[in-house]
Phi, psi and omega in degrees: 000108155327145211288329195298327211278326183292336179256329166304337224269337189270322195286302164355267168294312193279007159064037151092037175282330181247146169305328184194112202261012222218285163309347167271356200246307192290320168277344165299290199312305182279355142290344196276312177298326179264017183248148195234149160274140185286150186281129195295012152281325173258009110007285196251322161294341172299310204259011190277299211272330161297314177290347199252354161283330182308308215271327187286328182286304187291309170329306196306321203285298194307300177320337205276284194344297205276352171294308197295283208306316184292288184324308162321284180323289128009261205312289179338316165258070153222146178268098185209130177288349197302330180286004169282017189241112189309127152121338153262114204272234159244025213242299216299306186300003169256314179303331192280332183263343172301313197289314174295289171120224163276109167330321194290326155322358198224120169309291216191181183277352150291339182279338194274317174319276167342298162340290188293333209031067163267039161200167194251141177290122176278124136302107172206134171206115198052248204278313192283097160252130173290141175241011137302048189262179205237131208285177180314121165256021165274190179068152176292110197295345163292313166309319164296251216358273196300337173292306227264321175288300180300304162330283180352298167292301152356297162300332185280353196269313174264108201309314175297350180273301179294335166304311157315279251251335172279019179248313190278340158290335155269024140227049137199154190303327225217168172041041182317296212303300200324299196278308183343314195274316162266021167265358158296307164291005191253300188324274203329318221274349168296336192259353177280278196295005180280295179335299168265006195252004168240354161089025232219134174257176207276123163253147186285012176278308199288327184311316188305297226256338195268000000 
């Protein structure tokens, strides 16, 4: 096929979804040349395995869309501040207040960081502590799950966040993002538990001071 009628034929199908449709049409061609044909039993099982990943991918997509939409519904009769925070959606805010529970349950914001295993386990023997550790794996992993993704997001919305979490990348060699993200996430669970134990919604002032 000529690459225009191949980049018309993708702008199409592809419902105007790619941007530059000519490059994508031009890298289809040159893998298609740098390719051999397949022998037709194996063939046909391929493409037996491919229509049945599709299919399974497209369910997963639908299911996630009406899992996304009941949770939505949910968060809305519930009194919680957390989506007031750029970057938390109703997804990050159900899982993090399903996991927590009653805010009241927790003496302070350090106890819900513990909780969570939001922290790294000390190497130490005698004089010598390593400074390669590995983070906790106690506390509840669903509750990290969701801090460490909602940091994740977080950062990108809010400048003090990123700023944070690009600081913390720079001072250590090995493992930046990993750890950057959860002393990101430790920063957040302070401004989550102010949120929900005064019930108060997010200002970029208070983002400043906590």
């Amino acid at each position: 096929m000529p690459l225009d009628e191949l980049a018309a034929f993708l702008q199409e199908h592809g419902k105007n979804r790619f941007s530059d449709p000519d490059k994508v049409a031009t890298s289809i061609q040159r893998a298609v040349r740098s390719s051999y044909r397949l022998d037709k039993v194996v063939e046909d099982s391929m493409d037996l395995l491919l229509g049945t990943s599709i299919e399974l991918i497209r369910s997963f997509q639908k299911q996630i869309k009406e899992i996304d939409k009941a949770i939505t519904r949910l968060m809305t009769g519930l009194s919680q501040t957390l989506e007031t925070i750029p970057g938390i959606g109703p997804v990050y805010a159900a899982g993090i207040i399903a996991e927590i529970g009653q805010i009241e349950r927790f003496e302070d914001e350090s106890k819900i960081a513990k909780y969570a295993g939001l922290y790294w386990r000390k190497h130490q023997s005698g004089r010598f502590t390593a400074e390669d550790t590995s983070l906790s794996r106690q506390g509840n992993e669903y509750l990290r799950y969701y801090l460490v993704e909602a940091a994740n997001s977080v950062r990108r919305q809010i400048p003090e966040y990123r700023e944070f979490y690009q600081k913390k990348c720079l001072e250590v060699p090995k493992h930046q993002h990993k750890r950057a993200l959860v002393l990101t996430a430790r920063k957040l669970v302070r401004l989550v538990d102010a949120l929900l134990r005064k019930r108060q919604v997010f200002a970029q002032e208070r983002c400043v001071k906590i």
